[in-house]
N, C-alpha and C positions, 0 to 999 in steps of 0.2 A: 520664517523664511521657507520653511520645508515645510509639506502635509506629510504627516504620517498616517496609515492607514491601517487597517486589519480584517482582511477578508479572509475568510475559512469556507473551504472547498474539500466536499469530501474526492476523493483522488479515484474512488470507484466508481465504477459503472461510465457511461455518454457522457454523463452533464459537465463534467470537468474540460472533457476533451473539448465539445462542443463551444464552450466556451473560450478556451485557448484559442479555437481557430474564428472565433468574430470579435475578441479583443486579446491580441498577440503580446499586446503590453502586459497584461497578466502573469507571463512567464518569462516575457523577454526583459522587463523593465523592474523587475522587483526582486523580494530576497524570499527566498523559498525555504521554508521548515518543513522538512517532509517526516520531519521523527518526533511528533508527539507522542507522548504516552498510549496505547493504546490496549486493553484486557486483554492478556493472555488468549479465552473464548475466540473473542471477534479478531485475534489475527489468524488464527485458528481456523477460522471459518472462510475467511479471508481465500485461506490458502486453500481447500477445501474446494470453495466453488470456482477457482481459476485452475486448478489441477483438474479435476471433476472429467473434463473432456479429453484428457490425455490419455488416450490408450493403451500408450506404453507402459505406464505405469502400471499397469495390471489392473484386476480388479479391486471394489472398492476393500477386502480386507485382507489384499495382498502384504507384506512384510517390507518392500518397499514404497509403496503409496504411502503405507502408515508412517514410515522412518521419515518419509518425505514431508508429509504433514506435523509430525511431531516436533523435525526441524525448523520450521518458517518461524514460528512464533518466538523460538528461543535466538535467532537468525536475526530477528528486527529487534530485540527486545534491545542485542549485543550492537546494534549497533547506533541505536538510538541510548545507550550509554556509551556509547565514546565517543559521539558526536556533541554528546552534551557538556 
């Protein structure tokens, strides 16, 4: 009676958005896991290249930047374990 389906979209960069805005069913119609596992490193990075532009944050081995960065990953890690 039902289709079940499973599309996996990475959530970085255009192509996600892009998508959402030429099929809306994609976020409006379906169930969304946004906390998969993902390496330590690459949230790491994550976080990394979306900070990168922030000025405020000081330079890149300022003592905040770094606390800031060091936090994301331990930040999704917490909360993709109680989501689970």
């Amino acid at each position: 009676k039902n289709l079940h389906m499973a599309l996996c979209f990475s959530p970085v960069g255009d192509a996600m958005r892009n998508r959402a805005k030429k099929f809306p069913a994609l976020v409006n119609c379906t169930v969304i896991d946004w906390f998969q596992p993902w390496p330590m490193d690459a949230l790491y990075n994550v976080g990394q290249k979306f900070l990168g532009p922030i000025e405020q944050l000081g330079p890149e081995d300022s003592p905040t930047r770094q606390g800031i960065l060091d936090f994301m990953p331990f930040s999704f890690e917490c909360c993709g374990r109680e989501a689970g």
